[in-house]
N, C-alpha and C positions, 0 to 999 in steps of 0.2 A: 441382544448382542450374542456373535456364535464365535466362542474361542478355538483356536485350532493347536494342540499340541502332538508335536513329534515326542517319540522318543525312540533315541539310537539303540542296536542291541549293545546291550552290557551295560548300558546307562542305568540311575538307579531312577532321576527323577525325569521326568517328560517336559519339555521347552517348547512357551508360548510362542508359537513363532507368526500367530495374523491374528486380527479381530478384526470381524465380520459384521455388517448388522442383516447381512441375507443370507440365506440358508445354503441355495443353490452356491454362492460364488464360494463359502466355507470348503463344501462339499468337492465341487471341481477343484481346490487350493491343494484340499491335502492328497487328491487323487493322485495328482501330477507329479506331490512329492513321493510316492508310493511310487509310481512309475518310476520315479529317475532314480532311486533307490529302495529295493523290494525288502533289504534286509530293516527297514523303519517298521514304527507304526504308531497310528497317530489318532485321536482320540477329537472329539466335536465335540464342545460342550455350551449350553445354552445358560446366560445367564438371567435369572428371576427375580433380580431388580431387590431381594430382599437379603438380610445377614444372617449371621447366627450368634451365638452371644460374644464371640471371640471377637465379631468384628469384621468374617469375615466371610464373601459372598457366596451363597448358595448358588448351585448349577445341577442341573440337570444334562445327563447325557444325554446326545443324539445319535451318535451315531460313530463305530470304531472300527479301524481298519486295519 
């Protein structure tokens, strides 16, 4: 699963805004939001199905824009 998070300038935290289970359609998602507003930027991240002791789910980045 590929999460997609914006975040606005001056924002502190970054908002889940799709989940993906393909890489390609992630990647074109947040392009577009990039395009329609260059002052974002937004971040892909892959989740690995596993936790951490908190409970809560480990990801790997893919890829930041």
């Amino acid at each position: 699963m590929y999460n997609v998070y914006v975040k606005k300038q001056g924002s502190y935290n970054a908002d889940l805004v799709g989940e993906y289970s393909n890489i390609n359609d992630a990647v074109k998602y947040a392009q577009e939001l990039k395009e329609k507003d260059s002052t974002i930027s937004y971040t892909i991240e892959e989740t690995t199905g596993h936790f951490d002791s908190y409970g809560e789910p480990l990801t790997n980045i893919v890829k930041r824009g």
